[in-house]
VOPAGU-2260 file (C-alpha; in pm, 1 decimal, decimal comma):
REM VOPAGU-2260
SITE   aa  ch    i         X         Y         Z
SITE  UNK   A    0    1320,5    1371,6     -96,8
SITE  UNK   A    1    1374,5    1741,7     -10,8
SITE  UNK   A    2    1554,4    2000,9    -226,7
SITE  UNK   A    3    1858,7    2035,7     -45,1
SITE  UNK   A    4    1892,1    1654,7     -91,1
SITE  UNK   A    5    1880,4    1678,2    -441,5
SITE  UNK   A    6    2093,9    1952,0    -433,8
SITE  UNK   A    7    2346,2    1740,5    -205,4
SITE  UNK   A    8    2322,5    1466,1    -479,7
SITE  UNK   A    9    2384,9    1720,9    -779,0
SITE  UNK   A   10    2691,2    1872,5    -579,6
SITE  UNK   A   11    2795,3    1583,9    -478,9
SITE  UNK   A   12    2838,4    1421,0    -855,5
SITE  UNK   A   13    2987,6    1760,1   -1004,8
SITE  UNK   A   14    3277,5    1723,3    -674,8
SITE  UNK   A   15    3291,6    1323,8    -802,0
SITE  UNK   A   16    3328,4    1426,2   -1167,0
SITE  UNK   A   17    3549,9    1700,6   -1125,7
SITE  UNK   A   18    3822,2    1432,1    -904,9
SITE  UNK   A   19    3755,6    1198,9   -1214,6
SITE  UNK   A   20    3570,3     913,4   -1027,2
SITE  UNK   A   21    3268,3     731,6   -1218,4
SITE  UNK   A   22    3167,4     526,6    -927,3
SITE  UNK   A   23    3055,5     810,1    -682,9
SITE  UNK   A   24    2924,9     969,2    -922,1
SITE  UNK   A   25    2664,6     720,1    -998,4
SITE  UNK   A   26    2580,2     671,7    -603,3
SITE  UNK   A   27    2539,4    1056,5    -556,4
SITE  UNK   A   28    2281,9    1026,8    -852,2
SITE  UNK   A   29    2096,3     697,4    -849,4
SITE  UNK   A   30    1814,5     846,7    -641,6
SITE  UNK   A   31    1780,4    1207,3    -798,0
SITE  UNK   A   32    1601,9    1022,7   -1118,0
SITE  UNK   A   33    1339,2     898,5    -936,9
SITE  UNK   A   34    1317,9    1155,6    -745,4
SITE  UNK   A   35    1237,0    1323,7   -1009,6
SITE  UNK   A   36    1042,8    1070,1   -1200,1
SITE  UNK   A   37     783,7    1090,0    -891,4
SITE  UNK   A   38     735,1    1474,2    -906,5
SITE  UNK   A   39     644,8    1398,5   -1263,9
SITE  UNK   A   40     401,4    1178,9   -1205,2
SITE  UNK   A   41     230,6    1351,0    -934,9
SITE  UNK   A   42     234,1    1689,3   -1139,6
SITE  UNK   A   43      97,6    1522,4   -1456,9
SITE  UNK   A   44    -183,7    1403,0   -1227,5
SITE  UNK   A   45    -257,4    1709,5   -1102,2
SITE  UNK   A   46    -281,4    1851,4   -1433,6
SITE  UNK   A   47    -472,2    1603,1   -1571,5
SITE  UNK   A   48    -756,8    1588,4   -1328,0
SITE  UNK   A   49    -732,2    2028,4   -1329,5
SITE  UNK   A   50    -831,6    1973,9   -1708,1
SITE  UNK   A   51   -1082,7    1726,6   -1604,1
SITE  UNK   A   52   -1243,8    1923,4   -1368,5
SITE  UNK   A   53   -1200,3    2257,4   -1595,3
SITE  UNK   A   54   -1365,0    2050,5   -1884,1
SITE  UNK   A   55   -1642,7    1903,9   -1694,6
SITE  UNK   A   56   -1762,8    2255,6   -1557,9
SITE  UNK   A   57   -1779,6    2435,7   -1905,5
SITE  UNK   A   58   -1964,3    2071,1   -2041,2
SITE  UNK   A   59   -2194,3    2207,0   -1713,3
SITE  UNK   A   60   -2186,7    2506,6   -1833,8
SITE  UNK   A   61   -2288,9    2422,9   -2199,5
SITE  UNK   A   62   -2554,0    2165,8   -2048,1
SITE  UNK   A   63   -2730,3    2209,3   -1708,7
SITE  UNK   A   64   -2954,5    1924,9   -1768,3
SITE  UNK   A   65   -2687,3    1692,8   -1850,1
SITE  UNK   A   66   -2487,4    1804,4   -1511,8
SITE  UNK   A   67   -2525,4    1475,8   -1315,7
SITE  UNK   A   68   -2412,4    1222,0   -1573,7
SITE  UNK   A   69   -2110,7    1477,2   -1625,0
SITE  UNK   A   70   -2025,5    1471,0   -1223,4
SITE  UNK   A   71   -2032,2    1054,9   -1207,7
SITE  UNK   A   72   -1824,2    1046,6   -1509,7
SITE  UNK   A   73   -1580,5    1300,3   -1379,8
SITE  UNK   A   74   -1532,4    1118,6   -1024,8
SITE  UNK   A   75   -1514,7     807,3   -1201,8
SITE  UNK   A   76   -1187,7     952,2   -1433,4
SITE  UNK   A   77   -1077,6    1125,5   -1098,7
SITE  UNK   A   78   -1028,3     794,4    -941,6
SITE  UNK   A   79    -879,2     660,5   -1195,7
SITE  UNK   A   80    -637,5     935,4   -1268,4
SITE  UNK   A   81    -542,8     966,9    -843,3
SITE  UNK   A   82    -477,1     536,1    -879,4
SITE  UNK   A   83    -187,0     569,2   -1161,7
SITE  UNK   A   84     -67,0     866,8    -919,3
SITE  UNK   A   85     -62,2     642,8    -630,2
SITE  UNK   A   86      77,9     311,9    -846,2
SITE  UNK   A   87     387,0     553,9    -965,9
SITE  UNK   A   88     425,7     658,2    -609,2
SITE  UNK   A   89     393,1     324,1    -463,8
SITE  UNK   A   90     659,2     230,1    -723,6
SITE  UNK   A   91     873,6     500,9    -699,0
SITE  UNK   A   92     965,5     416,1    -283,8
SITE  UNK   A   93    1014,8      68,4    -401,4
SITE  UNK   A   94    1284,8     203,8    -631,7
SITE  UNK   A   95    1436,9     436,3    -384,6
């Protein structure tokens, strides 16, 4: 879903409100949640595996012996991380 869909959906329910109908108002909306509930999930992954990676360089940093053990744990919580990203997607195009 683009912007200018969401937008459509958002101008769409303030037209519906504005005439006083309920109804359309809840079919120009019943995507935009999630919508938006995907882009959440996707940015929270991203940010999680950006402190991930951020924390497993300065534990490199701190460490240089201890370097591979930090690498194998940190694409071990990568792939974890990537398959709730991928389950909320997954879920998400069921639901739209």
């Amino acid at each position: 879903m683009d912007f200018a869909a969401i937008a459509n959906a958002v101008n769409q329910a303030a037209v519906a409100a504005q005439a006083g109908g309920a109804e359309p108002v809840a079919q120009a909306t019943e995507k935009l949640g999630p919508g938006l509930a995907l882009g959440l999930a996707v940015l929270g992954a991203g940010l999680g595996i950006g402190k991930l990676a951020a924390s497993a360089l300065e534990g490199t940093a701190r460490q240089p012996e201890a370097a591979g053990k930090l690498q194998g744990m940190m694409i071990l919580a990568i792939a974890f991380i990537e398959a709730l990203a991928l389950i909320a997607l997954l879920f998400g195009a069921f639901v739209i």
